[in-house]
N, C-alpha and C positions, 0 to 999 in steps of 0.2 A: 581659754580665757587668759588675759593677762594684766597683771597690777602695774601702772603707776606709781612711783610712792617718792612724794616732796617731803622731805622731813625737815625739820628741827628750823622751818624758814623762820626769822626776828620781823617782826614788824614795832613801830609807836605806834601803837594808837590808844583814843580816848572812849573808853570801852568800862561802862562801871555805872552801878547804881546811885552812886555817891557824888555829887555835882565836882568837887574836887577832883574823881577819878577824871570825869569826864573833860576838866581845865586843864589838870597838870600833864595826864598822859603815863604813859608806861610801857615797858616792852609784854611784846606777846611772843610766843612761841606758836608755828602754827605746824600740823601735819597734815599731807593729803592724801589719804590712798582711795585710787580711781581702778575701776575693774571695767573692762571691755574687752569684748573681742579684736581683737588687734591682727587674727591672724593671716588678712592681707597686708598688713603693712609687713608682717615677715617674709612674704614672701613676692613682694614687690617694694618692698627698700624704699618706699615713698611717705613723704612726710601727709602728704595728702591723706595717708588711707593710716596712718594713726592719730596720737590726741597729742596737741602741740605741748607739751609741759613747759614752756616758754610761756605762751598767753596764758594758762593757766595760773602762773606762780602771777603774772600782770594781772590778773582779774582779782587775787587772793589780797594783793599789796593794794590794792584800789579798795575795795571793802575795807580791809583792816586800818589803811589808813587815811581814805578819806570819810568814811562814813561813821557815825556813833550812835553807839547801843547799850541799851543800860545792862540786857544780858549776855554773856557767853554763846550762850543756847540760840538766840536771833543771830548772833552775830554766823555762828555754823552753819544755821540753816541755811540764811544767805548762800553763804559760800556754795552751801552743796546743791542748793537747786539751779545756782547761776550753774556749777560746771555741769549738774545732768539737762541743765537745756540747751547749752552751749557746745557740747562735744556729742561724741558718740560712748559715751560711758553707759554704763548700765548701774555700776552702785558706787557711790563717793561714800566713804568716810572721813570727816575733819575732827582733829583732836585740835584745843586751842589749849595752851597754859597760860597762864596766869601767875605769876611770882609776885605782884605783891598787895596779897590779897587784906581786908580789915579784920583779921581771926585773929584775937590774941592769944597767942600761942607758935611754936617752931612748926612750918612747914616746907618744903621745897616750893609747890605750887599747889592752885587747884587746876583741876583739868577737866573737860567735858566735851563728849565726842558725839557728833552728831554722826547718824546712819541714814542717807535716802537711796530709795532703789527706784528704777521709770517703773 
């Protein structure tokens, strides 16, 4: 088996429970780690026979920034059923952050990582 792993990708988008989140906008942080067997593509060097992390990271920027969601957790899911129906993956994990969140009180971010397996 082998990982994929998009890290630390920025997107705007309007993603929040709170009408304002969803007008003003915000940066996100997103991660993707993709698990598949890949091990034709190692040993045929062909783009064909692994998962493009090109349209990948274009499917992620399309959701995150065209689309709005009042949760986190829809916004993941999204994410991780488009790439398990779209590639040859077997298990997607997406972490999204969030920096600015309505908690009063110091924090870096919230974060929440959706898990789907076929």
């Amino acid at each position: 088996m082998n990982t994929i792993l998009l890290e630390n990708m920025v997107f705007y988008g309007f993603h929040g429970v709170y009408e304002y989140e969803r007008e003003q906008g915000q940066r996100f942080y997103v991660d993707a780690e993709i698990v598949a067997d890949l091990s034709l593509a190692g040993e045929t060097d062909n783009l064909i026979h692994t998962i493009d992390y090109t349209v990948v990271y274009s499917q992620i920027k399309d959701i995150m920034e065209n689309q709005r969601f009042q949760l986190l957790e829809a916004v993941g899911a999204h994410i991780a059923e488009l790439i398990l129906k779209t590639t040859i993956a077997s298990e997607v994990t997406i972490r999204i952050r969030k920096p600015a969140v309505p908690i009063p009180g110091p924090l870096d971010y919230v974060q929440v990582e959706t898990k789907r397996r076929k």
